[in-house]
BAPA-788028 format. One record per residue: x, y, z of N, C-alpha, C in turn; residue in one letter. Coordinates in steps of 0.05 Angstrom, whole numbers, padded with zeros to 5 digits, always signed. Layout:
REM residues N
XYZXYZXYZA
...
This chain:
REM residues 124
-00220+00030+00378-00206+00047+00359-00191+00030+00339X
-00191+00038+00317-00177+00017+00298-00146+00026+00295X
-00124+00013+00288-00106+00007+00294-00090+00008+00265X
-00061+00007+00272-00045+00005+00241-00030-00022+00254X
-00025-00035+00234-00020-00065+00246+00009-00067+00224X
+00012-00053+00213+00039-00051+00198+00048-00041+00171X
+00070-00045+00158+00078-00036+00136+00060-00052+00119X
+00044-00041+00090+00039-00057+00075+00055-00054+00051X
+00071-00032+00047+00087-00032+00023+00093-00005+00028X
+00122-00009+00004+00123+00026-00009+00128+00025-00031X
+00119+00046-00049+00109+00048-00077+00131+00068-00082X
+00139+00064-00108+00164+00091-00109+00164+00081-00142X
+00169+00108-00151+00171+00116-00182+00198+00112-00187X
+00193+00093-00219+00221+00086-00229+00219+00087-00259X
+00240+00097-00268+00244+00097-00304+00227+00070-00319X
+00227+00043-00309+00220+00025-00312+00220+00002-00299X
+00196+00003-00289+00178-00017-00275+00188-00046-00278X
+00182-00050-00305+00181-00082-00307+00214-00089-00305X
+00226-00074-00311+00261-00083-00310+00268-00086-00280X
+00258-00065-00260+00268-00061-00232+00259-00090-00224X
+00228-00092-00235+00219-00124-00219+00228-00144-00233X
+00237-00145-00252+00257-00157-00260+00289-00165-00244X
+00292-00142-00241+00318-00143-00215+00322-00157-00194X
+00300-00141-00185+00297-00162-00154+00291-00188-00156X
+00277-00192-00177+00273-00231-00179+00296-00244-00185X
+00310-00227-00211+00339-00246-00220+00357-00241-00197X
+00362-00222-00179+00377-00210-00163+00381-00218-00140X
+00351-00210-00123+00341-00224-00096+00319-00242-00100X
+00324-00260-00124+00297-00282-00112+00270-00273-00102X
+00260-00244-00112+00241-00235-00092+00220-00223-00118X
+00200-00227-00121+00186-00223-00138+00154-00228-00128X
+00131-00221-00149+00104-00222-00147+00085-00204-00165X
+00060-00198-00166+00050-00190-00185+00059-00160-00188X
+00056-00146-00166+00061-00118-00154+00086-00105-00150X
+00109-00132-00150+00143-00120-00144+00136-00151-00123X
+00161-00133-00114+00174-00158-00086+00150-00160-00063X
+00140-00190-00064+00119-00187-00045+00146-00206-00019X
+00130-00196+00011+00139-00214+00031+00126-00216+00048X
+00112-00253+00038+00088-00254+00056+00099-00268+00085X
+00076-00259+00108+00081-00273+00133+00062-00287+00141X
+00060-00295+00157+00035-00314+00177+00035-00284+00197X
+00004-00290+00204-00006-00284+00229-00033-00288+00234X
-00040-00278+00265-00061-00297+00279-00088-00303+00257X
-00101-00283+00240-00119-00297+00226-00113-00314+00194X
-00086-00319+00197-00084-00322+00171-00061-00308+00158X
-00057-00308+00129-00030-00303+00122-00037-00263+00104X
-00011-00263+00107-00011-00226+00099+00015-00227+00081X
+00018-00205+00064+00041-00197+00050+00040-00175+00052X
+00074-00161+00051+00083-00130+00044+00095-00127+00016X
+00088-00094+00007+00110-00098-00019+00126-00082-00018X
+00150-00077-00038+00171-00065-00054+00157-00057-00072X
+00149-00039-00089+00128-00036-00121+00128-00016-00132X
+00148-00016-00145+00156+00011-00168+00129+00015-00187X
+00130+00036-00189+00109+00050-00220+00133+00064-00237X
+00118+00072-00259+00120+00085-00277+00121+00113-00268X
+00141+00124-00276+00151+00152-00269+00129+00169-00277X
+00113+00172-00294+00090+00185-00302+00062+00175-00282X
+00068+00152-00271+00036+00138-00263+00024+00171-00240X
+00004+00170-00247-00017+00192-00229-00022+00175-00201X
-00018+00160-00192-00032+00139-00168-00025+00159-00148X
+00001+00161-00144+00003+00183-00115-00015+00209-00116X
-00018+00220-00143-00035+00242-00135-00053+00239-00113X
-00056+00270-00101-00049+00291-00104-00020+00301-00098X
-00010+00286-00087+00025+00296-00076+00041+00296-00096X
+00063+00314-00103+00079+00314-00118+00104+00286-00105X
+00105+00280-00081+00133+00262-00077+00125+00233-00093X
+00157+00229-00104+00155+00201-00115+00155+00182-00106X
+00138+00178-00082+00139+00155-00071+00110+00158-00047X
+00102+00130-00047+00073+00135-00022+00078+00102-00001X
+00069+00106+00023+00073+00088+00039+00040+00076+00040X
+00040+00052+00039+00020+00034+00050+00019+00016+00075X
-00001+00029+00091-00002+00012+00120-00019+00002+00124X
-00018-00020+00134-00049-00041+00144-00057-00032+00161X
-00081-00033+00151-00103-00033+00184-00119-00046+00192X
-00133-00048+00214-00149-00074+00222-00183-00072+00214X
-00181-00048+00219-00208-00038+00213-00208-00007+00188X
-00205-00016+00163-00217+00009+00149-00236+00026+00156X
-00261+00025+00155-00285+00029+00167-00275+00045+00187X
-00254+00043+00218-00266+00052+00239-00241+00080+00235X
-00223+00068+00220-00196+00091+00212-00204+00104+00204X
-00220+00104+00177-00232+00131+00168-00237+00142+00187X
-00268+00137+00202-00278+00146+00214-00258+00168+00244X
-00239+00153+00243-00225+00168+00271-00208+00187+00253X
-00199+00185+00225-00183+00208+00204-00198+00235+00209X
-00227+00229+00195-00249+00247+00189-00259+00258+00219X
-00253+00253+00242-00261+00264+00266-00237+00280+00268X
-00215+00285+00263-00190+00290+00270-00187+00317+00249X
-00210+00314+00228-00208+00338+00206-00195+00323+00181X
-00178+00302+00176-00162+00295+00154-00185+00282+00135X
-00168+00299+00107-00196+00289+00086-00180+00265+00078X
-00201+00243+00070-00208+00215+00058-00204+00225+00031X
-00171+00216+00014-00183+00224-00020-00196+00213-00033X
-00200+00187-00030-00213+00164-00033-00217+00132-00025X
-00238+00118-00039-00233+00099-00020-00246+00079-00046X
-00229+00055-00044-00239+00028-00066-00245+00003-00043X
-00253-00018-00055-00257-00049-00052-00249-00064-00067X
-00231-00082-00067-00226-00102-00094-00228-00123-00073X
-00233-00150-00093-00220-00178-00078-00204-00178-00066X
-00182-00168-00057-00150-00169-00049-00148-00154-00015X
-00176-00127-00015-00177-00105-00002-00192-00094-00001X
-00191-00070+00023-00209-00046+00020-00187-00029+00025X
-00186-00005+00009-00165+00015+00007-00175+00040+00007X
-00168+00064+00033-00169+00095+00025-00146+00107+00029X
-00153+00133+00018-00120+00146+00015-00122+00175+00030X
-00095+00184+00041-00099+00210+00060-00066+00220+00038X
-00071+00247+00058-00052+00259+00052-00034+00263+00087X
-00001+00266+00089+00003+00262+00115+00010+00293+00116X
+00020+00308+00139+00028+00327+00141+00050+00338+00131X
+00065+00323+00115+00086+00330+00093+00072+00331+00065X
+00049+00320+00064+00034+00327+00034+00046+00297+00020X
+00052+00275+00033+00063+00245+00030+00036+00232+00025X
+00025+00225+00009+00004+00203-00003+00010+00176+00012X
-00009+00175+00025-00013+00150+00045-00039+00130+00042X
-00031+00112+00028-00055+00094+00029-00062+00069+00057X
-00087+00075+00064-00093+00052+00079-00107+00029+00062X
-00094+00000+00084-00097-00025+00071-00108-00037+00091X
-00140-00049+00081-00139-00078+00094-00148-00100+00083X
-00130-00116+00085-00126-00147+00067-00157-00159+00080X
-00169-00163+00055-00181-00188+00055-00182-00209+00040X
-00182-00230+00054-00179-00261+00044-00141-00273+00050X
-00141-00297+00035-00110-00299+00047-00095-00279+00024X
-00066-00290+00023-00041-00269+00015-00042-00279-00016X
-00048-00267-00039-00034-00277-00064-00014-00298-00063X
-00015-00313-00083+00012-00329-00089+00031-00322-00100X
């Protein structure tokens, strides 16, 4: 059965984006492409979580109205779906980039939840 192996971020809507990540870098030293990345070691290799404001308008959480969506790792995309979609929960979608494979649910509060699993090492 595939597994959630941790926080991968939380996404939360802000008046402006580039100023907040702005903040945290001049602020807390904490910065990256996405907002505040904090990467770790583990057993295959290295991982990061984020902090990562949008744009108060951005559509990304759709379908949920809340301003904000959680991202969790998982070990196996592939087998998560699969155990979502047995359970009845619809898949809103699902991408691949270099970085990942990513699908998105909705939770029982109507909270936009994306699954994450990192592939390759952690950004710089």
């Amino acid at each position: 059965m595939a597994r959630i192996t941790g926080l991968g971020g939380i996404f939360y809507k802000v008046a402006d984006p580039d100023a907040t990540r702005a903040w945290y870098q001049d602020n807390l030293g904490i910065g990256g492409e996405w907002g505040a990345m904090f990467p770790f070691k583990k057993d295959d290799g290295e991982g990061f979580s984020l902090l990562s404001p949008f744009k108060p308008d951005s559509d990304y959480f759709e379908p949920s109205g809340i301003p904000f969506m959680l991202n969790l790792r998982v070990d196996d995309l592939d087998a998560m779906i699969a155990d979502l979609q047995a359970k009845g929960i619809a898949i809103l979608g699902r991408q691949d980039e270099d970085y990942g494979r990513f699908a998105w649910i909705l939770d029982c509060d109507g909270i936009k939840v994306e699954l994450w699993q990192q592939l390759g090492p952690a950004p710089q």
